[in-house]
N, C-alpha and C positions, 0 to 999 in steps of 0.2 A: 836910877831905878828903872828896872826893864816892866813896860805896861802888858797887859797881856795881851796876846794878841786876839781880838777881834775878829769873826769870821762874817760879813755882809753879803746876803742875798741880793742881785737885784734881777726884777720880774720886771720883763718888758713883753706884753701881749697885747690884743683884741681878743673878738669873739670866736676867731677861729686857729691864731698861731701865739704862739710862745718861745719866749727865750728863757735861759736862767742860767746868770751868770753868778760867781764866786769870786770874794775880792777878801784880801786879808790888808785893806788898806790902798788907800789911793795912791801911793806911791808907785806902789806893784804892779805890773797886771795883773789883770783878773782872768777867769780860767771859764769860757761854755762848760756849763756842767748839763745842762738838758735842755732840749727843743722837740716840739711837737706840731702837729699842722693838723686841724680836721680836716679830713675826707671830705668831698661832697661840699667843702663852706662856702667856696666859689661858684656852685652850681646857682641858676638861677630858681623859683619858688618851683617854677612847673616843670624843669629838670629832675628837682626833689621827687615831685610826685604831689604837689600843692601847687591849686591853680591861685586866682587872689582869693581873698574874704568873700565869703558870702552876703547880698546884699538885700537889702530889703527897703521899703516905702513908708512913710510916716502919712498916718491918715490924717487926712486936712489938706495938707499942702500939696504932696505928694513927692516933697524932696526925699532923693533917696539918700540912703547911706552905709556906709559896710562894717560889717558885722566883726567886733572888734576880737574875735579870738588871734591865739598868736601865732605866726608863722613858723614854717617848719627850718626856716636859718635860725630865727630867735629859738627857738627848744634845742639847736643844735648848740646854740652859742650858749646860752643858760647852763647844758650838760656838760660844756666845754670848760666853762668855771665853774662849777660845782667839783668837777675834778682836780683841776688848779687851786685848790682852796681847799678839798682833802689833802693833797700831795702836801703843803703847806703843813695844815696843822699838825699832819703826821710826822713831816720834818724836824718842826717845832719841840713835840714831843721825844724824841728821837737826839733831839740838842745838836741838829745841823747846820744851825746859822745863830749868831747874839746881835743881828741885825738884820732888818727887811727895807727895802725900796722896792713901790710897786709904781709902775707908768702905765697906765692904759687911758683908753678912750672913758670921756663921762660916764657913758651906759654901764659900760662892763667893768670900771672899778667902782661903779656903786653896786653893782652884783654882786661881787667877788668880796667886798667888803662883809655884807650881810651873812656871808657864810663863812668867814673866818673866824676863829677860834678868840675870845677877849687875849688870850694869852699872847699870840699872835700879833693881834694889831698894838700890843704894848711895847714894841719891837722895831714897829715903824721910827724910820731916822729922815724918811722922803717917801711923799706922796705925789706923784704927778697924773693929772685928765689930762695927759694927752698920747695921742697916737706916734707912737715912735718904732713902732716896728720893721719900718721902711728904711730905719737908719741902718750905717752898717756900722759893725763892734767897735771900729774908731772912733765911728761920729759919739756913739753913745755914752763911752769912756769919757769923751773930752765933758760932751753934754752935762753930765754927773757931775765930776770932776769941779765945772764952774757953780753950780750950783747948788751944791748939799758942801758946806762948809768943815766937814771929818767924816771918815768913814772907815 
């Protein structure tokens, strides 16, 4: 009896690059279907155009300490997944994958999390915190490959 085939997204990002690869099963290869990079993610805060936080003095002591608003990498990397997480749901909707693997770092897949569609994360077959973007498509393949037991 022939199964049907299965089509697996997997998402390997941080706060500033992305991959997104297409697999119809681990036997196969899999096919880059989209990569993106932000502009400017590498620059440093005062490059942006943000020097640090603002700082101020606690009366009494007079330790100081800085002023927790958030930097202009962090609102870049936030807009960076909030896009990454449209694209998704849209996908989703659209019926371009019957499976999601997402890898990023702590930070930015509990981001990316928060704004994905419930539909979406019902989809999940692998979740990985960690930073794999440094890998290249073989390491990543194999990576997968040992770890998510079908795809």
């Amino acid at each position: 009896m022939l199964t049907p085939r299965r089509t697996t997204w997997f998402l390997i990002a941080d706060g500033s690059r992305m991959r997104l690869f297409e697999s119809f099963g681990s036997k196969k290869p899999w096919t880059l279907i989209d990569t993106d990079e932000v502009r400017n993610a590498r620059k440093t805060a005062r490059e942006l155009g943000s020097e640090r936080p603002g700082r101020g003095r606690k009366t009494g002591s007079g330790a100081r300490f800085a002023m927790g608003a958030p930097t202009l990498d962090e609102d870049l990397e936030d807009d960076f997944l909030r896009a990454l997480a449209a694209e998704l749901n849209a996908a989703n909707k659209d019926r371009r994958f019957d499976q999601l693997v997402l890898a990023l770092p702590p930070r930015a897949l509990g981001e990316i999390r928060k704004k994905l569609a419930p539909e979406v994360t019902q989809k999940f077959i692998g979740v990985f915190d960690k930073e794999l973007t440094q890998l290249s498509e073989n390491d990543l393949f194999a990576y997968f490959k040992e770890r998510l037991t079908k795809w």
